[in-house]
C-alpha positions, 0 to 999 in steps of 0.5 A: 439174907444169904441163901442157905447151901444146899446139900450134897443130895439136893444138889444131886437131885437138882442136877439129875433132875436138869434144874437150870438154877441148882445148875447155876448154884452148883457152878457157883459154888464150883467158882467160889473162892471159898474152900468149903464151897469148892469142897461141896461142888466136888463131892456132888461132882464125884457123885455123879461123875460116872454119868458125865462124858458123853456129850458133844463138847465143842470149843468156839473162838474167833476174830472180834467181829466174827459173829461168835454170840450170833453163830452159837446162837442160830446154831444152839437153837437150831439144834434144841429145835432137833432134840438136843440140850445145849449149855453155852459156857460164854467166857468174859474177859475180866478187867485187868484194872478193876476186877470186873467182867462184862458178863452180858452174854445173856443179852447177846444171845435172848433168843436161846437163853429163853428156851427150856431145853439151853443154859448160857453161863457166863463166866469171868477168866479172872485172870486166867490165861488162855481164854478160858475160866479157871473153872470151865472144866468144872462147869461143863461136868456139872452141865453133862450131868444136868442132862445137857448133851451139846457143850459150847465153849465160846473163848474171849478171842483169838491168841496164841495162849488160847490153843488151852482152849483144845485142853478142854473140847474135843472139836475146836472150831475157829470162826473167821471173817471175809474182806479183811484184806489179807485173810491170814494177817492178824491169825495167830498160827497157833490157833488155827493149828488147833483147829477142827473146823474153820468156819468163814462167817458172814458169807451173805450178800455182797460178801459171798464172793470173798467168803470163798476166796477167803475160804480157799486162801485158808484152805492153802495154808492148812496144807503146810500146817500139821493136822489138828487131829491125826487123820482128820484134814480140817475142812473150811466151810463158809456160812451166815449164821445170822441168815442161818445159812450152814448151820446144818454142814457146821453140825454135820462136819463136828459129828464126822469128827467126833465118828473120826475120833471114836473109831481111832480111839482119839477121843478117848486117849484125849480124854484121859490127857485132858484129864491128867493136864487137868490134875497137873494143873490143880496141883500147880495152883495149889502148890502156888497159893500155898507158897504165897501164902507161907510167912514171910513171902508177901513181904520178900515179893514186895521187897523184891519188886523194889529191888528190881524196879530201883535195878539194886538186884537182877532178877534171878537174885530177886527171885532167890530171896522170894524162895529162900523166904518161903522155903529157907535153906530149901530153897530152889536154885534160880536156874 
């Protein structure tokens, strides 16, 4: 039997009360497919929008193998240990070919799921490009108003669509390996252009000396990159989070960037931007399903799809009996 929905005011209540499970129902709800679901979470959303923007919102990416669960794990401890509640928006890739997504990050990170003052919610991209779910930004509003006052952000991976990952954060902070041979081969220069740290991990043992060598290697190659942050020369630390070693120098650089930002007025101008990309991209998506679903467009796609496949129309021509279906003597010109 299906749970009833809550109410907007118990969603609130919940909510300012920090309930992890209405936290998790109103994310829910915020990630449903179903209008009316949508429509709740935003009307609880709207409510409590004024108590929201104040918590430090960081996002995490890195190389596979990088250590990103086992850092934001010490690292999310370490900091409920100081005071600080801290929500993990843990991003799953999903299947291409099923639909499915992983989903265990509760699994990877047991030792900050359990504490009272963390919340880790794992999220399917669903498609989404850019290493981020299509409803983050919902997620970490929902978050601050639950009383959480540290965002994690932790992206599937490294890639060049996922500097989208810096639409949504204020500090992005990129998490790297020692001894892979060449240091910079395989790094998308894209995501260390949106970088606000650069953390070399697993920097213990043996490993220590190609840490530094692997730090100084980056170090000289952010000299011929434009800055992340106007004003704010990205630093480059090494650390163990799995012996807990630089957890402290990780929090202390994101703090100086945030105290950078707010006395430039950075911070609030990439609010308010992030904010207008948000609205741009929620008028995008609406548009788009609007279109696919006019009369007659499933039909002309598909038919289009042949046509390109069997190479009987380019696909410009294609394309402009998919809009002259869907809009019909209003229909866009194929550029």
């Amino acid at each position: 039997m299906a749970r009833p929905r809550p109410t907007v005011d118990e969603l609130e209540a919940g909510l300012l009360a920090g309930d992890r499970a209405i936290l998790s129902r109103a994310i829910t709800l915020a990630e449903s497919r179903l209008q009316s679901d949508r429509t709740l979470a935003q009307e609880v959303m709207a409510r409590l929008l004024p108590r929201t923007g104040a918590a430090r919102r960081i996002g995490l990416t890195g190389v596979p193998g990088a250590g990103k669960s086992t850092t934001i794990e010490a690292l999310g401890v370490w900091l409920v240990e100081r005071g600080h509640k801290v929500a993990v928006l843990a991003i799953d890739p999903s299947s291409t070919r099923q639909g499915g997504s992983i989903l265990g990050d509760k699994t990877r990170m047991q030792g900050l799921s359990v504490l009272d003052d963390a919340f880790i919610r794992p999220s399917p991209t669903s498609g989404v490009l850019g290493g981020v779910a299509r409803r983050t930004r919902e997620a970490m509003v929902l978050c601050e108003a639950a009383g959480f006052d540290v965002i994690i952000v932790e992206s599937v991976g490294v890639g060049q669509s996922e500097a989208e990952l810096a639409d949504l954060v204020d500090c992005v902070m990129l998490l790297l390996v020692p001894g892979a041979g060449d240091e910079l081969q395989g790094i998308k220069r894209g995501i260390v252009e949106v970088a606000d740290l650069i953390v070399v991990n697993k920097a213990d043992g043996d490993a220590v000396r190609a840490a530094k060598r692997a730090a100084g290697d980056y170090r000289h190659a952010l000299r011929m990159l434009p800055e992340a942050t106007p004003g704010w020369k990205t630093p480059v630390l090494t650390a163990s989070a799995a012996e807990g070693i630089g957890l402290a120098e990780m929090w202390d650089t994101v703090e100086q960037h945030r105290s950078n930002m707010e006395a430039s007025g950075q911070l609030e101008r990439r609010r308010a931007d992030q904010q207008l990309g948000w609205l741009g991209q929620q008028v995008e998506e609406v548009v788009l399903a609007a279109f696919h679903g006019r009369p007659g467009v499933k039909d002309a796609l598909s038919e289009a799809r042949d046509a390109v496949t069997n190479a009987t129309a380019t696909v410009p021509q294609a394309a402009a009996r998919v809009l002259e279906a869907g809009f019909g003597a209003d229909a866009p010109t194929v550029q």
